[in-house]
Structure formats: C-alpha cells, structure tokens
C-alpha positions in Angstrom: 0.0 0.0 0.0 0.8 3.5 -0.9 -0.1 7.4 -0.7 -2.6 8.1 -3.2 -1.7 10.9 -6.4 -2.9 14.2 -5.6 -5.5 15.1 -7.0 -6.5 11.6 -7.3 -9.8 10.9 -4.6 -10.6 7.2 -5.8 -7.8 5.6 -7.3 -7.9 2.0 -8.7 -7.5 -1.0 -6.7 -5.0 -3.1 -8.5 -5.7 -7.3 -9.1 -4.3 -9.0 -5.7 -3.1 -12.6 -5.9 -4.0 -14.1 -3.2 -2.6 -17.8 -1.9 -2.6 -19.6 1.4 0.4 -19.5 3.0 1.3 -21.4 6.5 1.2 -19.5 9.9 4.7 -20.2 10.7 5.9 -19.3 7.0 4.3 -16.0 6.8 6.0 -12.8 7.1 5.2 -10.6 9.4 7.1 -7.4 8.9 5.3 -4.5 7.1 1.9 -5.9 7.1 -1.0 -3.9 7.3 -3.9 -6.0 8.8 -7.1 -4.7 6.6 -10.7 -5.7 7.8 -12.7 -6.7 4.8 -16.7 -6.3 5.5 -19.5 -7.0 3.0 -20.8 -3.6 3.1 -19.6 -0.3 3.2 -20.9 -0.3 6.9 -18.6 -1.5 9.8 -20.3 -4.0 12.3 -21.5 -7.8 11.9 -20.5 -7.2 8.2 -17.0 -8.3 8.9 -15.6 -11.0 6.2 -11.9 -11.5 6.5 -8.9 -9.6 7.4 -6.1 -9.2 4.9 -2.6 -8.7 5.4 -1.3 -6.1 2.9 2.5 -5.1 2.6 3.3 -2.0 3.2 6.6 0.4 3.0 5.1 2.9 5.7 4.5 1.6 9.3 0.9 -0.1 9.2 -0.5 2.1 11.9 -0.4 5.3 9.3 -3.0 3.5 7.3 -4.8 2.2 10.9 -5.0 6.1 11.8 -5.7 7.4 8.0 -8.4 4.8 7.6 
C-alpha cells in the first residue's frame, strides 16, 4: 500500500493474488492488517482480514483509515 496521487480521490485497486500461506511461513514485517466487511458499513458485516505489505508503518493506514 501506498499514498494516493494528488488530485486523485478514488484511485484504482490493483488485481491482488491471493494464496494460502502457513502461519509459521508467513512474514510478518510490514503488514498492514485490513478488515474486509460485505458492506460499506462497519459491524457484523465483517468477512476477513487481509494482510497487505506496506513500505510505511501499518499504523499510518490504521490512523488514515
């Protein structure tokens, strides 16, 4: 995950591959953990949390979200 353009409100989301990968295989550093819901609404619409890599520290896009 990046910054946005300026000027740009709703960029793209690019395709994401996604694959299982074992809990003691996975990486852990630089991972934003990103709720997933069904809705735009927060609540019991909660699907899945996906771990995204990120460059910044993942609790810029905890606060920015």
């Amino acid at each position: 995950m990046v910054d946005a353009r300026l000027k740009e409100l709703t960029p793209t989301m690019p395709v994401i591959f996604i694959k299982a990968i074992p809990v003691d295989k996975q990486e852990t550093r630089n991972l934003y953990q990103c709720p997933v819901y069904k809705t735009r609404q927060r609540g019991p619409t909660y699907v899945w949390t996906f771990n995204l890599k990120t460059k910044e520290n993942p609790s810029k896009w905890t606060l920015a979200g």
